[in-house]
ZADREN-756479 format. One record per residue: x, y, z of N, C-alpha, C in turn. Coordinates in Angstrom, 1 decimal, padded with zeros to 4 digits. Atoms other than C-alpha are relative to their C-alpha. Example, Ala and Ser with C-alpha at 12.3 -4.5 7.8 and 13.67 -1.06 7.14 Angstrom:
<sites>
   n.east   n.north     n.up   ca.east   ca.north    ca.up   c.east   c.north     c.up
    000.9    -001.2    000.0     012.3     -004.5    007.8    000.9     001.2    000.0
   -000.9    -001.1    000.0     013.7     -001.1    007.1   -000.8     001.1    000.8
</sites>
This chain:
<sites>
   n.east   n.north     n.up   ca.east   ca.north    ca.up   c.east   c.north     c.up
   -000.3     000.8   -001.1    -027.5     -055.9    023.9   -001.0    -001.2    000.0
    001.0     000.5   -000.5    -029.0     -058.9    024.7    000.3    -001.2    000.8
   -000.1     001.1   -001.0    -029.4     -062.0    027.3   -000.4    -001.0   -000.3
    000.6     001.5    000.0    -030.2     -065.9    027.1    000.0    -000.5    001.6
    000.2     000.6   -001.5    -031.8     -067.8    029.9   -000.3    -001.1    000.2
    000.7     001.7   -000.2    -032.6     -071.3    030.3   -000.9    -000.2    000.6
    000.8    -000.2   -000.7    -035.9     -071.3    031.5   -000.2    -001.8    000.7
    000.1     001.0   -000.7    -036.0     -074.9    032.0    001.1    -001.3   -001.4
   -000.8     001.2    000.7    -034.0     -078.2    030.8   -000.8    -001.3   -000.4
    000.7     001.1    000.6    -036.3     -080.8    028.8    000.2    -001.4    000.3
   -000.7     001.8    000.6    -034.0     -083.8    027.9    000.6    -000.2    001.0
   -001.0     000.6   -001.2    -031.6     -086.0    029.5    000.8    -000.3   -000.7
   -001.6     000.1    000.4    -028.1     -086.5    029.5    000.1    -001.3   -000.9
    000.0     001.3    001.3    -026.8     -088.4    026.1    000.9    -001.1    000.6
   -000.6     001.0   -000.7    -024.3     -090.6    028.3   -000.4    -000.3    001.4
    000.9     000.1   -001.8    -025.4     -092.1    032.0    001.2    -000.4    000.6
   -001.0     000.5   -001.2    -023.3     -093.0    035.3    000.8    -001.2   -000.3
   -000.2     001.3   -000.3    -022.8     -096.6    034.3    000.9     000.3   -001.7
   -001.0    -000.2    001.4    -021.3     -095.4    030.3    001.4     000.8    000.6
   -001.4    -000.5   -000.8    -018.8     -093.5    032.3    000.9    -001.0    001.0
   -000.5     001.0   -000.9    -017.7     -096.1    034.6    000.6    -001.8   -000.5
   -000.6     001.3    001.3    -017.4     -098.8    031.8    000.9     000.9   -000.7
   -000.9    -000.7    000.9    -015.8     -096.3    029.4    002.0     000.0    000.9
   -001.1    -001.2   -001.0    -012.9     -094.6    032.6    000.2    -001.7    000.7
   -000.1     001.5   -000.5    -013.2     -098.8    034.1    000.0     000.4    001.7
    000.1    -000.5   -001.1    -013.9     -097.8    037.3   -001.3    -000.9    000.6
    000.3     001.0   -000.5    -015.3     -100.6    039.7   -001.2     000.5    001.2
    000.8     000.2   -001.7    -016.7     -099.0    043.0   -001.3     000.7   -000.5
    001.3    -000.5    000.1    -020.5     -097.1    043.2    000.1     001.3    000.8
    000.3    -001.1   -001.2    -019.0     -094.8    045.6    000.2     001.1   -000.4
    000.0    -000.9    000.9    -018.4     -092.2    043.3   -000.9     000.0   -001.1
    001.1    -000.7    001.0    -021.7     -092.2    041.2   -000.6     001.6    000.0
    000.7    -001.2    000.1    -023.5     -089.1    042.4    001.2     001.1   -000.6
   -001.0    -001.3    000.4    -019.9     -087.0    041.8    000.1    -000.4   -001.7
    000.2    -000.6    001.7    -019.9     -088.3    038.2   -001.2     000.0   -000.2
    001.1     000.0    000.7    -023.3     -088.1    037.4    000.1     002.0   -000.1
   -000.3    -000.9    000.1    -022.3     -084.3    038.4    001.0     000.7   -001.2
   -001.0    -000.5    001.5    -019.3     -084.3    035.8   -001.0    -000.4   -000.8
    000.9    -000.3    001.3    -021.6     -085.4    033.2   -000.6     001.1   -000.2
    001.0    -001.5    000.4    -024.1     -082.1    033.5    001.5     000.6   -000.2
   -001.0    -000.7    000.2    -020.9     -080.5    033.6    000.7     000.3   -000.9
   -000.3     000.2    001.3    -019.4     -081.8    030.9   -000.4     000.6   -000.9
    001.0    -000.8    000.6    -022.5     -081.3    029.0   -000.2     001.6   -000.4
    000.5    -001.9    000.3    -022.7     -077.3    029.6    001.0     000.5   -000.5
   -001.1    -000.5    001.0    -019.0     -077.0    028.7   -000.1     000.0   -001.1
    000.0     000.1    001.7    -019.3     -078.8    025.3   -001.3     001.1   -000.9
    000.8    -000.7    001.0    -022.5     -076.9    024.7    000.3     001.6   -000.2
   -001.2    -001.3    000.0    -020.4     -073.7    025.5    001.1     000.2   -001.4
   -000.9     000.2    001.0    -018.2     -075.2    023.1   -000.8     000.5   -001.5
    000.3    -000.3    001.4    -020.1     -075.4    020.3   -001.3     000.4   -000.2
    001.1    -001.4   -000.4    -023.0     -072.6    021.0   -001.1    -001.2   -000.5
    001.4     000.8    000.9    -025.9     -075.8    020.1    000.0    -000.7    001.5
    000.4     000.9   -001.7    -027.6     -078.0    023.0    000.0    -000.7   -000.5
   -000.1     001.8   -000.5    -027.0     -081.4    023.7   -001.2    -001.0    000.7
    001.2     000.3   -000.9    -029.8     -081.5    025.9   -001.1     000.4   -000.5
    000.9    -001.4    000.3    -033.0     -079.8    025.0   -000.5     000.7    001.1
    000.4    -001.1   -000.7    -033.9     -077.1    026.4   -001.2     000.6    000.0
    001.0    -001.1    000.3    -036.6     -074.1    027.0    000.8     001.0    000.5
   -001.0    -001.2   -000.2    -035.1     -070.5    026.3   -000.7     001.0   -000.4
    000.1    -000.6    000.5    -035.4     -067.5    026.4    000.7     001.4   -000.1
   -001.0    -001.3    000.3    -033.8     -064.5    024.6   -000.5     001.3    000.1
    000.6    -001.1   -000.5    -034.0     -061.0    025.5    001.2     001.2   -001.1
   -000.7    -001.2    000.5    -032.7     -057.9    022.9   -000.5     000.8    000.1
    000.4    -001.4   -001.0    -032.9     -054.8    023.8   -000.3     000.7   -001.4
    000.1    -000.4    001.5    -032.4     -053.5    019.8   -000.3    -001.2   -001.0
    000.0     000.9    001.1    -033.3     -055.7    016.6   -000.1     001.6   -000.9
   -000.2    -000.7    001.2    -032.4     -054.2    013.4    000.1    -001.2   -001.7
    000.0     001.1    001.3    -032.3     -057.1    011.1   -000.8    -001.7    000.2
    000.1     001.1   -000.2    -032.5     -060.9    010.9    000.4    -000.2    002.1
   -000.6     000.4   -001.2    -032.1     -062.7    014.9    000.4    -001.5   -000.9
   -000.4     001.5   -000.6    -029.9     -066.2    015.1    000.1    -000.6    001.0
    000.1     000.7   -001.3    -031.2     -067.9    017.7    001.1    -001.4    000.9
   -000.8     001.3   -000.4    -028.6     -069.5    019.6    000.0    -001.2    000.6
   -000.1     001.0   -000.8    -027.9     -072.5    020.9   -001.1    -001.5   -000.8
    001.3     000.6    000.9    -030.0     -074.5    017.9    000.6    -001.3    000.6
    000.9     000.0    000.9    -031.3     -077.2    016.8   -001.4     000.6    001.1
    001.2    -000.5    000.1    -034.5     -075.2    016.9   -001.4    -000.7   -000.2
    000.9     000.5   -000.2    -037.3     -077.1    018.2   -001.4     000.7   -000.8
    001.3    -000.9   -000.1    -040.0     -074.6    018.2    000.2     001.5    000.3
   -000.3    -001.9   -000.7    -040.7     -070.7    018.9   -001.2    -000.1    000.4
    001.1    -000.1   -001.0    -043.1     -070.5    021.7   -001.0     001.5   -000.2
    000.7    -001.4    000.3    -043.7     -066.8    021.3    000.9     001.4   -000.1
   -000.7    -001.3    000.3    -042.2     -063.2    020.3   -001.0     001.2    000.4
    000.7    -001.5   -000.5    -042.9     -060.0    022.0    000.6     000.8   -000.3
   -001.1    -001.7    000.3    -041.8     -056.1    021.0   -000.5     000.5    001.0
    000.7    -000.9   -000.9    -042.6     -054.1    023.9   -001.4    -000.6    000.9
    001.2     000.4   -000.5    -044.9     -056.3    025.5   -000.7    -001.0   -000.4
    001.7     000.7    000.8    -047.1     -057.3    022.9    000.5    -000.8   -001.3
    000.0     001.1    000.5    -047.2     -060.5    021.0    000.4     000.9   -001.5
   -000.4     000.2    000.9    -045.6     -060.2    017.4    000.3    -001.0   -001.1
    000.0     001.5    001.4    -045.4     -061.9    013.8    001.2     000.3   -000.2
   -001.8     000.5    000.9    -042.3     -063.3    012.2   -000.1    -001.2   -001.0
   -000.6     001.3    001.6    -040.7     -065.6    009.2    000.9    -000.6    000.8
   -001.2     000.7    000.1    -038.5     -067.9    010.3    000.7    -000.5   -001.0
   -000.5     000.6    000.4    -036.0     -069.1    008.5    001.2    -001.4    000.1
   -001.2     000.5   -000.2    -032.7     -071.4    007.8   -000.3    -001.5    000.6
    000.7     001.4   -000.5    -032.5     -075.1    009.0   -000.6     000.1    001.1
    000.6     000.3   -001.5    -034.6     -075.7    012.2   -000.6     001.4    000.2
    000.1    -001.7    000.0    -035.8     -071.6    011.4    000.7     000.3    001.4
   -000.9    -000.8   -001.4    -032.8     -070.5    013.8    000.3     001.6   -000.3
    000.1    -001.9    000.0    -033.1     -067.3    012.1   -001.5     000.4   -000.1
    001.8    -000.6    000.0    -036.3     -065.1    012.7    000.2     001.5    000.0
   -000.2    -001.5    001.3    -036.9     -062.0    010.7   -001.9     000.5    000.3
    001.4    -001.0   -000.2    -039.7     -059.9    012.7   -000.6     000.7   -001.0
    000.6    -001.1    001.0    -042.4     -058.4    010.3   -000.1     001.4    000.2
    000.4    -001.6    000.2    -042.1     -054.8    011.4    001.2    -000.2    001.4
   -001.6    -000.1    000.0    -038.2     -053.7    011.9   -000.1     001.5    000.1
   -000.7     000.8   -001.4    -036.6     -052.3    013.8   -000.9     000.0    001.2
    000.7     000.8   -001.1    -037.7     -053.6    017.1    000.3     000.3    001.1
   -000.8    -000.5   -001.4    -037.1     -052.5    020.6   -000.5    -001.0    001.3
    000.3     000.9   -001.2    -037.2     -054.8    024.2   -000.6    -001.8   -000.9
    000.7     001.0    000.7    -037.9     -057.8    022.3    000.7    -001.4    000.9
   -000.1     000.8   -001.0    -038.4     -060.9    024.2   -000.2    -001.6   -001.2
    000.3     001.5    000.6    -038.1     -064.9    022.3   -000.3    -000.9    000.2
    000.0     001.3   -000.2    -039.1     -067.9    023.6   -000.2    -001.0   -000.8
   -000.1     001.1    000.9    -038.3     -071.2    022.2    000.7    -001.1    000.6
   -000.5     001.4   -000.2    -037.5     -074.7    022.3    000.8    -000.9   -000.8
   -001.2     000.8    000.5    -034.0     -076.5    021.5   -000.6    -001.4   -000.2
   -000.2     001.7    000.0    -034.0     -080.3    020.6    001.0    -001.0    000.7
   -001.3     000.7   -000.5    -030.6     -081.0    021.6    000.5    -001.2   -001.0
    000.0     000.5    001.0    -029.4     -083.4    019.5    001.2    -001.8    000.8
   -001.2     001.4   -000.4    -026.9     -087.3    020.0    000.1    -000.7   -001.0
   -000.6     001.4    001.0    -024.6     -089.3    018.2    001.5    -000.4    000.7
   -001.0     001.3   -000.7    -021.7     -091.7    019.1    001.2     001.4   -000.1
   -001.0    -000.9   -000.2    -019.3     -088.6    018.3   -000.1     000.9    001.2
    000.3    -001.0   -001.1    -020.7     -086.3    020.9    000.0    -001.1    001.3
   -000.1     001.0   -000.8    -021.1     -089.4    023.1    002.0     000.3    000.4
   -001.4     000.2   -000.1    -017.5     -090.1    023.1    001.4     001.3    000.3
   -001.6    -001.2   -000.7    -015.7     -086.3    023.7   -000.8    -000.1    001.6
    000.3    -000.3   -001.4    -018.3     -086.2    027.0    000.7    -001.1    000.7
   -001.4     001.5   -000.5    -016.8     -089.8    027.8    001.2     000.5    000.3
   -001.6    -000.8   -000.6    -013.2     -088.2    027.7   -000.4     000.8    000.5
    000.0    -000.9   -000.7    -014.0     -085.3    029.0   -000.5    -000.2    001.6
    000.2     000.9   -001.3    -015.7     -087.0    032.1    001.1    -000.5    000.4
   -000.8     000.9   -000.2    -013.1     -089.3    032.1    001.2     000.9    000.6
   -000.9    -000.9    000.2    -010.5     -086.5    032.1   -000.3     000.4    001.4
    000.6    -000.6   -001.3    -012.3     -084.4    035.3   -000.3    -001.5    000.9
   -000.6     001.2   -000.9    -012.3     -087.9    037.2    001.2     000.5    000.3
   -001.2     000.3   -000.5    -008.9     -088.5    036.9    000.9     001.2    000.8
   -000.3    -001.6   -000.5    -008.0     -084.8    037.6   -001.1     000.9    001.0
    000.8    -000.9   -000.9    -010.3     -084.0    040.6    000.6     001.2    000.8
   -000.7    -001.0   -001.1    -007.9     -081.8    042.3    000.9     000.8   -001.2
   -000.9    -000.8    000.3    -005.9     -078.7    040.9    001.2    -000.8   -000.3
   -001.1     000.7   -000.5    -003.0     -080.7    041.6    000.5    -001.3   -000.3
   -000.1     001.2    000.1    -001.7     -084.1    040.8    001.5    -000.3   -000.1
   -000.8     000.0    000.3     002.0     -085.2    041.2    000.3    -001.0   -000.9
   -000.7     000.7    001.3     003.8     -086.4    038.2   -000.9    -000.1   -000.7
    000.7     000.2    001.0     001.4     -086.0    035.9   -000.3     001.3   -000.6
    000.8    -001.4   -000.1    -000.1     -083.1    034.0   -001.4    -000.6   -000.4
    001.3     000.0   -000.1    -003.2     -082.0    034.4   -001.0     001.0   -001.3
    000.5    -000.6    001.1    -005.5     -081.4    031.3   -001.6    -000.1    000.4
    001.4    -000.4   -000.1    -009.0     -079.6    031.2   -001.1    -000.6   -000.6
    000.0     000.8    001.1    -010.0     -080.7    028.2    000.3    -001.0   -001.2
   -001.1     000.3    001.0    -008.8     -083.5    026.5    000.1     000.2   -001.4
   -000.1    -000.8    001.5    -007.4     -082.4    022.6   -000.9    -001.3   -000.9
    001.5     000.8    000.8    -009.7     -085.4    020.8   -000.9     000.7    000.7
    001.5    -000.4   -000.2    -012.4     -084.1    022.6   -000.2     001.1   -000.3
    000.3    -001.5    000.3    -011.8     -080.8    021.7   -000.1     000.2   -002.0
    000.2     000.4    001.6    -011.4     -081.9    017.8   -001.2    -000.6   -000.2
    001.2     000.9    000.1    -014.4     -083.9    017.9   -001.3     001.4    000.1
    000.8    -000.6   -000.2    -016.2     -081.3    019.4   -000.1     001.4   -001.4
    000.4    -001.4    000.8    -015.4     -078.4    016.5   -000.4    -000.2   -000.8
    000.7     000.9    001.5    -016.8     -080.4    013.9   -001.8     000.5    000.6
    001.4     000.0    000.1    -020.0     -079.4    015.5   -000.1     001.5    000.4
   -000.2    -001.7    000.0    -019.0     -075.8    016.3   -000.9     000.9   -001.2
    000.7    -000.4    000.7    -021.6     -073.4    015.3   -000.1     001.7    000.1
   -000.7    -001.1   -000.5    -020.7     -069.5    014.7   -001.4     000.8    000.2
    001.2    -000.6   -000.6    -023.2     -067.5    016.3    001.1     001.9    000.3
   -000.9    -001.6    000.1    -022.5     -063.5    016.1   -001.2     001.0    000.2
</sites>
């Protein structure tokens, strides 16, 4: 078994109030704080989506058993703060790009605790599904809308986003 926790949130959001408002054309100010809300929103879906942060982060993982290699989710893999078995501080290898895998020197392992630090990562692709996707949650604030349907996510943004889909197991 094990758990992830976000101990705290680093970075800052890769699109702002005013890229939403140019992107979705939306004139007044009186709805900034509610999107500046879909943005984080946004954000924790997509990184849902594709198990990697957007943001950087500080995390940490908690397994109850280790038997092999760990894949630390939610990469790119800033850093590893520190590894505990039972308490007490522990060596490791990392490996893989950004070492998002970490391969304890003395296996198997019980209560094992991870801390580490994401990067989060931006480019104009990931830019532009949070854009729709914001844009989308605007126009769809309510359950309900007549004569229209109402979509969660829109399908470019969901294509855009599996290109960065990362399988974590």
């Amino acid at each position: 078994m094990y758990q992830i926790k976000i101990n705290s949130t680093t970075g800052s959001e890769i699109i702002t109030t005013a890229d939403v408002k140019l992107y979705a054309r939306i004139d007044t100010s009186a709805d900034d704080s509610l999107i500046s809300e879909m943005i984080t929103e946004a954000r924790i879906y997509a990184e849902n989506i594709i198990s990697s942060d957007i943001v950087a982060k500080n995390r940490t993982l908690y397994i109850s058993d280790v038997l092999e290699r760990v894949d630390l989710p939610f990469a790119p893999i800033a850093s590893v703060s520190s590894i505990t078995v039972n308490g007490a501080a522990a060596t490791y290898t990392g490996y893989g790009i950004d070492n998002q895998f970490i391969e304890l020197n003395a296996l198997p392992a019980k209560e094992v605790k991870i801390t580490y630090v994401t990067s989060g990562q931006s480019d104009g692709l990931l830019k532009q599904a949070l854009l729709q996707m914001v844009s989308t949650m605007y126009d769809n604030r309510a359950d309900f809308k007549t004569g229209t349907i109402v979509s969660k996510v829109p399908t470019n943004a969901k294509q855009i986003l599996s290109g960065y889909k990362r399988t974590f197991i």
